[in-house]
N, C-alpha and C positions, 0 to 999 in steps of 0.2 A: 291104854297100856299102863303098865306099873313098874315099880322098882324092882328086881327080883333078886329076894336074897338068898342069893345062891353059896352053897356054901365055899365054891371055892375063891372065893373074892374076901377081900377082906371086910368083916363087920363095919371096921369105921369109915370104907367106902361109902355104904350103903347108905349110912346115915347122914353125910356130908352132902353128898348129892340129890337130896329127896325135897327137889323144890323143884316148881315149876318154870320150863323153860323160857326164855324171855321171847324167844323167835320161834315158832310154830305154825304150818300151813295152814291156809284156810281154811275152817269146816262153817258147812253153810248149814247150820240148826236152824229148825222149824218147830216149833213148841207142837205137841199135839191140840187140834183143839178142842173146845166144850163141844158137848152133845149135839146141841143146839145148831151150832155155826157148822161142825163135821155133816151132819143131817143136808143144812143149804150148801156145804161144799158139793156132796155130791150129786144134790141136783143140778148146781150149776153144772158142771163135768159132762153129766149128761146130756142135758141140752147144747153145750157144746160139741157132742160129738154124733149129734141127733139121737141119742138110742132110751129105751128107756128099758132098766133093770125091775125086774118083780119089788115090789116092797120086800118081800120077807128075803129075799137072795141081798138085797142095798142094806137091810140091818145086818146080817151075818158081815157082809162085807167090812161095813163100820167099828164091829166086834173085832176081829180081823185084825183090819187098820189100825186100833187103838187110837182111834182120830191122829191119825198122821197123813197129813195131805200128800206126800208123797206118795205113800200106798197106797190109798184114795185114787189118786190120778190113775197111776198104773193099774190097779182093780179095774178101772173103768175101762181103760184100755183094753187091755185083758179081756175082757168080760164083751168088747165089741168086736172082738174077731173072734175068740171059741167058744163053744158051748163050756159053761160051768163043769168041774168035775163034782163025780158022782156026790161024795157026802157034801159037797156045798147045798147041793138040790136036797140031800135026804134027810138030813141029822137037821132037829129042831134048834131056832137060835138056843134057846133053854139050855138044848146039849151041849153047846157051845158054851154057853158061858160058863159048865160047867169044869170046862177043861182046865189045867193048868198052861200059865204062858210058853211053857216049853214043849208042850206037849204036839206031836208031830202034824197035825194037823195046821200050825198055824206055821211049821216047817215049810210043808209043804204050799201053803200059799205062796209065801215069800218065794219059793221055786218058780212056781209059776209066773210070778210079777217079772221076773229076769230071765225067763226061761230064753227066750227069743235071740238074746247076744250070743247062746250057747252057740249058735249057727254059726254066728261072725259073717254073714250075707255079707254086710253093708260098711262101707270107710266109715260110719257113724258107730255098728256095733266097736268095731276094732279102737275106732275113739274112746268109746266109754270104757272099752277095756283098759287100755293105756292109762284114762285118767284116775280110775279106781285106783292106782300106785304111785302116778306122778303128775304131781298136782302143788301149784294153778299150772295150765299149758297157756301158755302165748303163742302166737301166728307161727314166729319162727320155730320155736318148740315141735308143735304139730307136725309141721315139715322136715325137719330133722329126724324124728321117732319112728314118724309113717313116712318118710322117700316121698312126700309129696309134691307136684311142680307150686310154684304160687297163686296159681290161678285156681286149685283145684283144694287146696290150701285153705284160700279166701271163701271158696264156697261151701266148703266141708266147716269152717267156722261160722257161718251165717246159718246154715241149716241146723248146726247144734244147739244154735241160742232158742230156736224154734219148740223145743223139749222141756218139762217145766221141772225136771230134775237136774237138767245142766243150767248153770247161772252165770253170767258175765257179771264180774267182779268190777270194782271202780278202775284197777289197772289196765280193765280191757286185756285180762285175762280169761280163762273157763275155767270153773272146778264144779266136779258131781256135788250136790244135796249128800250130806254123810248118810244118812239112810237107804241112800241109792248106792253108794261107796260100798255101807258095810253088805250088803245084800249081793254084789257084784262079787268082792271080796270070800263071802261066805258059800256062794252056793252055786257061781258060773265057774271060779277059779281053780277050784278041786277039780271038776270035773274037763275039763277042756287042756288041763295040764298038768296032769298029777306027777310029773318027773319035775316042776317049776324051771323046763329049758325054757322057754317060753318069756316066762317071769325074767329070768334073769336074763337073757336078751335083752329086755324093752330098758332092762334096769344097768346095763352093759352100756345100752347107747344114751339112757339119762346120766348115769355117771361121765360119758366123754362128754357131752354135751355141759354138765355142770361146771367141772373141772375148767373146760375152754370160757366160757363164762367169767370165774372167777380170774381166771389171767387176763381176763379181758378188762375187769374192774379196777386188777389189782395194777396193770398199766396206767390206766386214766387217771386211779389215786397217783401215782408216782407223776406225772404230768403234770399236777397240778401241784406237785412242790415248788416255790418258788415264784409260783402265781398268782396273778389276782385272780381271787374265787372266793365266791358266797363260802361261806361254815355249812348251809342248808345245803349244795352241790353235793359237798363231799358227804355232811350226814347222809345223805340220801345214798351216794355209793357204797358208804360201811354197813348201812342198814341193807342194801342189795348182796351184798358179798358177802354177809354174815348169812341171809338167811339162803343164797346159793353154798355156802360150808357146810349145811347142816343138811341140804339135799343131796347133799355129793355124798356125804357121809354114811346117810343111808342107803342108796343104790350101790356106792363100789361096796361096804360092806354087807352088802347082799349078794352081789355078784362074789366075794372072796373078801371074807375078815383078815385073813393070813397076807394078802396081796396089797389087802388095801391101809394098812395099820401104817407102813414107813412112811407113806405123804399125809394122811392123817393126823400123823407125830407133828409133823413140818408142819404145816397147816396150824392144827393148835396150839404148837409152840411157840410159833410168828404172832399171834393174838395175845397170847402169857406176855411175852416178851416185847409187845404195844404197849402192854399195859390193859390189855381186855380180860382181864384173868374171867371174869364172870363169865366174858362168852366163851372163852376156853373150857369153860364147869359146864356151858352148858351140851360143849362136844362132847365131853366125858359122860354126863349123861346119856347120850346117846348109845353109848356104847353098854352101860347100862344095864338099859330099859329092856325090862322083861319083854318077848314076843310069842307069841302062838301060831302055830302052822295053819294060815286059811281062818283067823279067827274063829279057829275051833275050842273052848274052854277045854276041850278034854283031852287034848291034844297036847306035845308036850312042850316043854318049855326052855326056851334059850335066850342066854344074851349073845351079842356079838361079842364080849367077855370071852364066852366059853369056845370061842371057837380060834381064839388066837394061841400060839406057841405058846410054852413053859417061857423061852426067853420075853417075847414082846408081852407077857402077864407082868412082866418083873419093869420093862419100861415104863408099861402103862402105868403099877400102880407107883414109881418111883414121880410119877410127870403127876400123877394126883397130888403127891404132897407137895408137888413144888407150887400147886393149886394152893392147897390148905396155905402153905408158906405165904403166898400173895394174900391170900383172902381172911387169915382167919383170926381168931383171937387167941389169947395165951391159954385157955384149955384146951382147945383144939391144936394146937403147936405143940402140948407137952404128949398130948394122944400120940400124935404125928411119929415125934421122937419116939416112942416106945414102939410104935407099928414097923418104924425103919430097922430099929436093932433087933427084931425079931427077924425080917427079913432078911438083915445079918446071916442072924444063924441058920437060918434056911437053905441060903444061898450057897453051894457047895464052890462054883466058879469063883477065887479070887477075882479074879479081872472084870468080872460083872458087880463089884462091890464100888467101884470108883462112882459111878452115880449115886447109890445111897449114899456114902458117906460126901458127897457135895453136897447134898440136900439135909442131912444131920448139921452139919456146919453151919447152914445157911438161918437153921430152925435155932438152932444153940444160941448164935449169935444174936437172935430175936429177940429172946427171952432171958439174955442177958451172960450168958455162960461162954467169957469169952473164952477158955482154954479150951473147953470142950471141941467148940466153933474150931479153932485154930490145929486143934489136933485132927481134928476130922477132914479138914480139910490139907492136909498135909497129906495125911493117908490117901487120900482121892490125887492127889497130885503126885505121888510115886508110883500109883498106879498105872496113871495115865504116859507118865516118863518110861515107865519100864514097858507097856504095850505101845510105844509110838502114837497114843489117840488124840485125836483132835480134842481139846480145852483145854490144853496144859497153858497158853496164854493166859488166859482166862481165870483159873484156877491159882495159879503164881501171882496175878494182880491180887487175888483174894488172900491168901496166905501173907503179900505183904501189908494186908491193909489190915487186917488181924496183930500181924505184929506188932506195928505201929499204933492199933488202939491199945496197948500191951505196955508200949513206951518200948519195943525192945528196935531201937532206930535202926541201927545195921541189917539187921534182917529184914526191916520194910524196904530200905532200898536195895537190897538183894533181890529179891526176889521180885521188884518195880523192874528193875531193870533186865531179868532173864523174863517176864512176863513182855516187856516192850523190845526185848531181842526177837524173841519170836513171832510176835505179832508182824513185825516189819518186815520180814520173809512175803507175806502176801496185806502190803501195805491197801491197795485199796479197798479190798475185805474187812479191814480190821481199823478203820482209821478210828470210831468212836472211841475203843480199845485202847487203843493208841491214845489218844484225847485225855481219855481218864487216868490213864497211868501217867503219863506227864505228868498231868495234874496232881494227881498223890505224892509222886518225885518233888514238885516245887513245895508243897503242904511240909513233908517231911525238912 
């Protein structure tokens, strides 16, 4: 997948986020191999499965394959339960080689290497389907997706491992060989569900399943505040919850961009606001990243971007800068500023203006401009008074800490003390808040 610059997104999106993500699923690559070695893979293959293929059908095959043991295997496969189709027997390798790589013929192989899941006979077809989208699966996983009991579970896992395109991961996890993925992907998928109800079912119960996961993580970290515990425990749970965010991420906004974007927000905003800004970029990415229907190239092209509201377009790209704001440097800060005042004038809703102009403020004050900072943020803070919205606490601690770098005293602790009035209405929500603005009150 790629970045896709789409035009309705803003340019210096695109460019901000064109790195590679730090958390990404397992792809299990197989290098093609030499001639030589492809040649004794698939006589091994054969005499594993007793059969033996003509020479001249084992080169076309090879040709085929592009020495990829995967296809290999399955060729061989293949090739011991049906008769070859016609042009494999008729067209000289010569013709063959003479083809280009796209050219339908070496389509059509790939058809037939995956032909067989089209049925869905077997709890192992329906497996490889599921994993082709949601991947690595674990025991529990398996059981949750397919309504399996555990026993049936246990044995549907042990038989998987037995296929030399599915591979048990060191977690004692499953994920398909990516060659097996993209071929499921490309050539059972369209055709077994070309409405994607189907898809977005399996993607319906890995999203509840992810979701339940990450609460389940985000408990145990809260448990072990206050406790003795390894740094290596908890790493090991942030690295599991981060890369359960980015699973989640992709299924509910599969299953619905529009549904899925408010916990989303929450979710990335909670990581910004750890102090994870990086993994927060790299949600944003996600959202993103160009896709294809059925990885078909010619097929056309969406982000999850494009499918969200005119308003949550204006959240998302408002929570980017507050990205850029964490993460970036003073060119990228002063870009920031100018892409915000643009959206300014874009934005016909006053009342949708109090978030940019908190995130103007925030970037001003970075770069050294404190009145700008300070006027910006005032603006955002009548806004928020005159619609009743939640951050006027928050916002008021800011305006008074503005002042105060200003030297203008009275209005720092004006505005400390209507920022620690409000905050104390729902005390144990706000105690850090609370904390801080105290603390600026005694500073002053």
């Amino acid at each position: 997948m790629s970045i896709h610059k789409n035009l309705s997104i803003p340019k210096q999106i695109w460019n901000l986020f064109r790195y590679r993500p730090r958390h990404t699923r397992t792809l299990e690559h197989l290098a093609p191999l030499e001639e030589k070695n492809a040649e004794e893979y698939l006589k091994q293959k054969q005499a594993l499965l007793h059969i033996s293929i003509e020479p001249e059908i084992s080169q076309k095959v090879l040709l085929l394959s592009r020495g990829r043991p995967i296809l290999i295997d399955l060729a061989v496969e293949w090739l011991s339960r049906e008769q070859p189709i016609n042009w494999l027997v008729d067209k000289s390798l010569s013709d063959l080689q003479s083809l280009p790589a796209n050219h339908s013929f070496f389509i059509e192989f790939e058809v037939h290497l995956v032909k067989g899941i089209n049925q869905i006979r077997t709890q192992l077809d329906k497996l490889v389907l599921i994993m082709s989208r949601i991947y690595p699966l674990t025991l529990p996983m398996i059981s949750e997706l397919m309504h399996l009991s555990d026993e049936d579970t246990i044995s549907l896992f042990e038989e998987a491992q037995t296929y030399t395109f599915i591979k048990l991961l060191p977690d004692k996890s499953l994920s398909l060989h990516d060659e097996m993925r993209r071929m499921v992907i490309k050539h059972v998928w369209p055709d077994i569900d070309p409405g994607k109800s189907r898809r977005q079912r399996d993607s319906s119960r890995a999203s509840d399943f992810y979701q339940h996961e990450f609460e389940k993580i985000q408990t145990k970290l809260n448990d072990l505040v206050g406790e003795q515990s390894s740094s290596l425990e908890k790493e090991e749970l942030v690295r599991r919850q981060e890369a359960v965010s980015c699973q989640w991420t992709e299924h509910a906004f599969y299953v619905g961009a529009k549904d899925a974007f408010s916990t989303w927000l929450d979710i990335a905003d909670m990581y910004r606001k750890n102090g994870e800004a990086r993994f927060a970029r790299q949600l944003v990415t996600i959202i993103l990243v160009e896709r294809t229907i059925d990885e078909d190239d010619n097929s056309e092209k969406y982000t999850y971007y494009d499918k969200l509201t005119k308003e949550q377009k204006l959240e998302f790209d408002i929570f980017v800068k507050r990205i850029v704001y964490a993460l970036d440097g003073r060119k990228e800060l002063k870009q920031a500023r100018e892409d915000l005042n643009n959206l300014l004038a874009k934005e016909k809703d006053v009342s949708r203006h109090a978030g940019i102009y908190n995130v103007l403020g925030l970037i001003s004050e970075r770069i050294g401009d404190l009145e700008d900072a300070l006027e910006n943020q005032k603006k955002c803070l009548a806004i928020l008074e005159r619609n009743n919205a939640q951050g006027v606490a928050e916002v008021a601690n800011l305006v008074g800490y503005l002042h105060r770098l200003l030297g203008q005293r009275e209005e720092a602790i004006k505005n400390y003390e209507k920022s620690l009035a409000i905050a104390k209405v729902n005390a144990s929500e706000n105690r850090s808040l609370i904390a801080a603005t105290l603390n600026n009150i005694a500073y002053v």
